[in-house]
C-alpha positions in Angstrom: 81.9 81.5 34.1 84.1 79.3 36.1 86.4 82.2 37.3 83.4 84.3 38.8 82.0 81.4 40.1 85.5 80.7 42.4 85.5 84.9 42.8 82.3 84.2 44.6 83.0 81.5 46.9 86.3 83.2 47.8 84.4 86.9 48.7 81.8 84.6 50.6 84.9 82.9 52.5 86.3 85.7 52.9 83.4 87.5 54.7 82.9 84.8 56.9 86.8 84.5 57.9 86.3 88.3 58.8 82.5 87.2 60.9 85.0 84.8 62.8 87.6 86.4 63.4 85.5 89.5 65.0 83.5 87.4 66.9 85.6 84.2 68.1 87.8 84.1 70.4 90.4 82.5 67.7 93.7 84.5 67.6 97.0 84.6 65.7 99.2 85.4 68.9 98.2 84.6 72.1 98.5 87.6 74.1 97.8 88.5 77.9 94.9 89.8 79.3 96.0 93.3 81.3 95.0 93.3 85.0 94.0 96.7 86.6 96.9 98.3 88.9 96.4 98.7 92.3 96.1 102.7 93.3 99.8 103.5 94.5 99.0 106.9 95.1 100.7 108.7 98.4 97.7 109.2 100.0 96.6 105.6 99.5 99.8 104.4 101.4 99.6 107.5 104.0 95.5 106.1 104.4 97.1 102.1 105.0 100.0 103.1 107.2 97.4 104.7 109.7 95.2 101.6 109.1 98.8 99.4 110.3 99.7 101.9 113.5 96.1 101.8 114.6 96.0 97.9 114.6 98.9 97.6 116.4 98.0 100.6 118.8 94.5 98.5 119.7 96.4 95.3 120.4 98.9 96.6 122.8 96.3 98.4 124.7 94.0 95.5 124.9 97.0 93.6 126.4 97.3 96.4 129.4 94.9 96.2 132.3 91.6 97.2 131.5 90.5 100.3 132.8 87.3 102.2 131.9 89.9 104.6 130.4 92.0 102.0 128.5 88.7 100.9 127.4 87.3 103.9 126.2 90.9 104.5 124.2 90.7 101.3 122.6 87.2 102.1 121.8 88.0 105.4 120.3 91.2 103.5 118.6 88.5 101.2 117.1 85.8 103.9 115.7 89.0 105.5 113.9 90.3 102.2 112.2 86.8 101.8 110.7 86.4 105.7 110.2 90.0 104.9 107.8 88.5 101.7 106.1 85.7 103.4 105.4 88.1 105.6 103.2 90.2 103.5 101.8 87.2 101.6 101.0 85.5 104.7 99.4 89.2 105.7 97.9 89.2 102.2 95.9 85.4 102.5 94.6 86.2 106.0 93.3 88.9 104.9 91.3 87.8 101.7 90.2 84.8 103.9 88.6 87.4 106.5 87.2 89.1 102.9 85.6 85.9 101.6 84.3 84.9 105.3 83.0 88.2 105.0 81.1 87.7 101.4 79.9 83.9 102.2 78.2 85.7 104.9 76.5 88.5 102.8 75.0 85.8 99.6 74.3 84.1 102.5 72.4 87.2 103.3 70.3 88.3 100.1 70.0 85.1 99.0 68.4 84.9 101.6 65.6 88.9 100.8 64.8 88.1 97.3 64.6 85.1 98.1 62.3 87.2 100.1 60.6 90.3 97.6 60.3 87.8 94.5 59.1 86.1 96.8 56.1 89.5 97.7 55.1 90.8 94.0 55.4 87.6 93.1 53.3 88.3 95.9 50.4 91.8 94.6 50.3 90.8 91.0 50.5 88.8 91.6 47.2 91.5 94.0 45.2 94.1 91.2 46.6 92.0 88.6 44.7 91.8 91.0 41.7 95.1 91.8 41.0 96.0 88.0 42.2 94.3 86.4 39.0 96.3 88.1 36.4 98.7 85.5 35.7 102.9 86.7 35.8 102.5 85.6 32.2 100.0 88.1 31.6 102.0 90.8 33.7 104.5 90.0 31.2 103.2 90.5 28.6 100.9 93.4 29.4 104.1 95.3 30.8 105.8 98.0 28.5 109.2 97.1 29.5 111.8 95.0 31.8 111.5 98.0 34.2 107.3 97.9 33.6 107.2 94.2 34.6 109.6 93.9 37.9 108.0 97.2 39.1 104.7 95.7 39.0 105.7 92.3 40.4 106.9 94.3 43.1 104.0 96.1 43.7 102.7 93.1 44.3 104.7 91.4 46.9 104.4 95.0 48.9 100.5 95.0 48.5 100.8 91.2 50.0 103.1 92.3 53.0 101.0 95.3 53.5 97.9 92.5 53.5 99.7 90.6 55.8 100.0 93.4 58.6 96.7 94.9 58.0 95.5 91.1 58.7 97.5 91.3 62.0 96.6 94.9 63.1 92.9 93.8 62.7 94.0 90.9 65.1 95.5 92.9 67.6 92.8 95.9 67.8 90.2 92.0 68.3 92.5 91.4 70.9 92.2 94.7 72.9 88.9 94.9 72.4 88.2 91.5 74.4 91.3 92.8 77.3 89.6 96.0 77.4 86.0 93.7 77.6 87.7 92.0 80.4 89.2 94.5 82.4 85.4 96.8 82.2 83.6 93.2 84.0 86.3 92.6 86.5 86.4 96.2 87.2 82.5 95.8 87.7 82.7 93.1 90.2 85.4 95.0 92.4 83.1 97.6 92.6 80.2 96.0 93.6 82.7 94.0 96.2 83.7 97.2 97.9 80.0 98.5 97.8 79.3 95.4 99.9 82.2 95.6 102.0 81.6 99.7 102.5 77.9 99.0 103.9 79.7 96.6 106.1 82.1 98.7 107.6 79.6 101.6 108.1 77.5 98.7 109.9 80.5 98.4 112.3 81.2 102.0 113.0 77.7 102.3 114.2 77.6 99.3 116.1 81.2 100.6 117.6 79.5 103.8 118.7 76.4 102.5 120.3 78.7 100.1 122.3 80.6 103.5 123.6 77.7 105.0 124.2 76.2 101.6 125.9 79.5 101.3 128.0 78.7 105.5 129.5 75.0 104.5 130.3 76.5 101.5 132.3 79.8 103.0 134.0 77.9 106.5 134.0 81.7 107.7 133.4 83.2 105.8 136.8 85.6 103.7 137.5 84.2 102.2 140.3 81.2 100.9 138.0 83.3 99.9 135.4 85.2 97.5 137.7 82.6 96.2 139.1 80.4 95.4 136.4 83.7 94.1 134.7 83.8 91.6 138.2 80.6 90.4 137.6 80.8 89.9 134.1 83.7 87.8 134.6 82.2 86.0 137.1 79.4 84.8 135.1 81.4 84.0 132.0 83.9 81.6 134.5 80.7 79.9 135.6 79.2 79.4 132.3 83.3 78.1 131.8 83.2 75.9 134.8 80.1 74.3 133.8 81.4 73.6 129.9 84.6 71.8 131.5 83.1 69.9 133.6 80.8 68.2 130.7 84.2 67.8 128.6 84.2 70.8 126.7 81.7 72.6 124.0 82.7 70.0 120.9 81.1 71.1 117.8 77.0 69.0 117.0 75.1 68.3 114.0 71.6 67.9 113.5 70.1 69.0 116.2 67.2 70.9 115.9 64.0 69.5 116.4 60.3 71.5 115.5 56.9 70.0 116.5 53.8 71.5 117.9 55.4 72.7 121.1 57.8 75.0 119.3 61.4 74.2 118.4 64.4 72.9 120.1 68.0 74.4 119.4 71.3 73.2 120.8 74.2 75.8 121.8 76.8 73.7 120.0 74.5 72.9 116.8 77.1 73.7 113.8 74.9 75.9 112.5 75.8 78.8 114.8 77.9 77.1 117.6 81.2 78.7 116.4 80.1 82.2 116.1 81.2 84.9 118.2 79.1 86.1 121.3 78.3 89.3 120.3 81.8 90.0 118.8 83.3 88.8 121.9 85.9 86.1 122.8 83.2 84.1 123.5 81.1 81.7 121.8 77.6 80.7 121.7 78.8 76.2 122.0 80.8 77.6 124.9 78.4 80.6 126.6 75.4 80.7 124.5 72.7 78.5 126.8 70.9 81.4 128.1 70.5 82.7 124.4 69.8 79.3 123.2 67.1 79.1 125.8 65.5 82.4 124.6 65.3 81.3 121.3 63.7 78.1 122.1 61.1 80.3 124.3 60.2 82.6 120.9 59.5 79.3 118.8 57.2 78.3 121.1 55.2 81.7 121.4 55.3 81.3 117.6 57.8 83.0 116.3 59.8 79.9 114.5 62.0 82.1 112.8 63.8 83.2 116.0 67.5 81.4 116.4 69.9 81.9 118.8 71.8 83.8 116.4 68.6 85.9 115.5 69.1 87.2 119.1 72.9 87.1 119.1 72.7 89.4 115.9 71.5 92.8 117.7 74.3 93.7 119.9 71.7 95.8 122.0 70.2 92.5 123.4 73.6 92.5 125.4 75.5 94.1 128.7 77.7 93.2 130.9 81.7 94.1 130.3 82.7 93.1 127.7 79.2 92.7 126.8 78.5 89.2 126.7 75.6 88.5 129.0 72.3 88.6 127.9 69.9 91.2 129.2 66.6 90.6 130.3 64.7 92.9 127.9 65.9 91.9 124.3 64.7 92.0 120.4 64.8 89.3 118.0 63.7 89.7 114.0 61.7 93.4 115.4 59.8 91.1 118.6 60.4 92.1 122.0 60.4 90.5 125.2 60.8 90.2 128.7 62.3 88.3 131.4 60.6 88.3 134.8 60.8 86.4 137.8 58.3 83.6 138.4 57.6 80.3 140.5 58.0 77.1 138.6 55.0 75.4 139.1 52.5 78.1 138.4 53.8 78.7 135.1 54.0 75.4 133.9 50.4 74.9 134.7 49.2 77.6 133.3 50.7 76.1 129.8 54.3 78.2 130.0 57.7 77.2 129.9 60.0 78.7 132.5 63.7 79.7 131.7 66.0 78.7 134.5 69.3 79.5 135.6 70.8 76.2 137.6 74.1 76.4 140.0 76.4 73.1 138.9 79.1 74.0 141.6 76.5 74.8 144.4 77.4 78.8 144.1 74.9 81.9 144.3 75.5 82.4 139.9 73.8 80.2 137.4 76.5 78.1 135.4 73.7 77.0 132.9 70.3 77.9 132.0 67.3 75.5 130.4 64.3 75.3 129.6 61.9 73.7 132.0 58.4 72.1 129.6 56.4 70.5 132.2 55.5 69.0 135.2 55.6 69.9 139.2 57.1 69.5 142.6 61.1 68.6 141.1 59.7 65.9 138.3 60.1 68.2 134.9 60.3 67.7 131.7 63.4 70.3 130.2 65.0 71.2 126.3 68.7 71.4 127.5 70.6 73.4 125.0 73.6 71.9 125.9 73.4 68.1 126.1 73.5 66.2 122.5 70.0 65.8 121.4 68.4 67.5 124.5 65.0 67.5 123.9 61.9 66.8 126.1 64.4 65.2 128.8 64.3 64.3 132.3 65.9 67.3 134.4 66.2 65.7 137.5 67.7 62.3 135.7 70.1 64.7 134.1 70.7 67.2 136.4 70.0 65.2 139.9 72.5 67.0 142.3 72.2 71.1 141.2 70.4 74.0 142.8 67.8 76.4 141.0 69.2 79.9 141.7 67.1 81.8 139.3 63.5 81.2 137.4 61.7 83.2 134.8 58.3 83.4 132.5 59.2 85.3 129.4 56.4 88.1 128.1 55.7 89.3 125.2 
């Protein structure tokens, strides 16, 4: 009674050893978890070599004078690098999938042979157990002959050894299973990484096409044009320039915005979007971004709250000039249009609008800052400066006492 009582608590330890060990993360060896190989192939190194020579083609040409032909080369250089990311890109994702194909197959077959191995392992477990109550004494005595006896005691040191591996090998194919496990999610999440990074790279290219196309409409294919909206485009970014220096530069602010009934006031230099690019230009919008700070302030108060100056900084249409960093006067921000059209300052603000204006710091014909004007008449107004720390509802004149207006605009809807 007291022998099948022990045979049963050993099968029932047993079978939970086996539960354990197939579902733990307990192991005998400690064994490294495989990482996926890059793709080495030819055509993958051919692909990143062209991806190199292209780079380094674009920089030298964008060190050269610009030209509307060096432009339109460094354009065309451009559209190709993303064409070959695109591929690389799409090269990766293919075999990534091929990988994780491969990896569901293994898991598969690694999953019956460790079925397998622990049913096995639990037959043996139990014969083990069997054989392992007869005492030597009994082998002894149960045994024919000399011969008889050491041949069975040495069937039973190999039936232990042989135990001993299939204990290991049941281990090991626990052990794949879990790398192969691993390898399948990281696979997973490389593949939903490039499908990410794909859509953004087939964002560019478009974007990279429309601003060739955008550059024609504006040059209509002459050099003349091209150099002389290139002039004025420079112009108007070393005024915007002039005016940041002389406030002691475009240093990074916090906390600025401000909502209440009026609408909402943004600052240029707010951290939020201060050190983005202007329009994927060497500019920014803390160092050139006043007139689309201004624009954004105008949408909030027409009611469109969700308009920032990166909302219209985000479609690269809103934008011309060479490189195309000035804003134009028709743009789009989150699918609402609007318009910029001349006006006279007092009439506006009386009839309950806000007017944009464009104000001369240095005393010359181009704006070197724009603001929003709020309120009042005949020089005493009221003005959200998207420049000046904490500009809201400000005196223009106490701020701005010596500069001269050289442009004023209502904004439609």
């Amino acid at each position: 009674m007291i022998l099948k009582s022990l045979k049963k608590v050993f099968l029932l330890t047993a079978i939970l050893f086996l539960l354990f060990l197939k579902f733990n993360s307990f192991s005998f060896s400690q064994t490294d978890t495989p990482t996926p190989t890059p793709d080495n192939s030819q055509a993958t190194q051919d692909l990143q070599n062209k991806i190199n020579d292209l780079k380094s083609k674009i920089a030298d040409a964008q060190s050269q004078e610009r030209t509307l032909t060096s432009q339109i080369s460094i354009m065309d250089s451009q559209i190709k690098l993303t064409e070959y990311r695109i591929q690389a890109t799409q090269e990766q994702i293919t075999n990534l999938t091929l990988d994780i194909d491969s990896a569901t197959k293994r898991i598969v077959s690694l999953q019956k042979a460790l079925d397998n191995s622990i049913n096995v392992l639990l037959n043996r477990i139990v014969a083990t157990y069997e054989v392992g109550t007869i005492q030597p004494l009994q082998i002894l005595l149960t045994s024919g002959n000399a011969s008889d006896f050491f041949t069975r005691l040495n069937y039973l040191k190999l039936a232990q050894a042989h135990d001993r591996k299939l204990i290991y090998d049941t281990q090991q194919a626990k052990t794949d299973y879990a790398n192969q496990k691993q390898i399948f999610e990281t696979e997973k999440k490389q593949v939903e990484l490039l499908g990410k990074q794909l859509q953004d790279y087939t964002d560019q290219l478009d974007k990279q096409k429309q601003e060739k196309q955008a550059l024609f409409a504006q040059t209509q294919g002459s050099e003349a044009n091209y150099q002389k909206i290139l002039a004025q485009t420079q112009a108007q970014l070393a005024s915007f320039s002039s005016f940041v220096t002389s406030q002691g530069g475009a240093s990074a602010l916090s906390n600025q915005t401000v909502c209440d009934d009026w609408g909402c006031y943004y600052n240029q230099r707010d951290s939020q979007w201060g050190g983005n690019s202007l329009n994927g230009t060497q500019y920014s919008l803390a160092s050139d971004g006043c007139l689309v700070t201004s624009m954004a302030m105008i949408y909030s108060h027409y009611g469109h709250k969700d308009v920032t100056p990166q909302s219209i900084n985000s479609n690269s249409s809103n934008f011309g000039g060479i490189p195309a960093a000035l804003l134009k006067y028709s743009i789009t921000a989150n699918g609402v249009s609007s318009q910029r059209i001349g006006a006279e300052i007092d009439s506006t603000l009386s009839g309950g609008n806000p007017v944009v204006v464009g104000i001369s710091y240095d005393g010359g014909s181009l704006p070197d800052h724009f603001i929003v004007l709020l309120s009042g008449s005949g020089g005493s107004y009221m003005m959200n400066d998207p420049f000046t720390p904490n500009g809201h509802n400000i005196s223009f004149r106490g701020r701005y006492p010596n500069v001269r207006i050289v442009e004023i605009d209502k904004v439609s809807f």
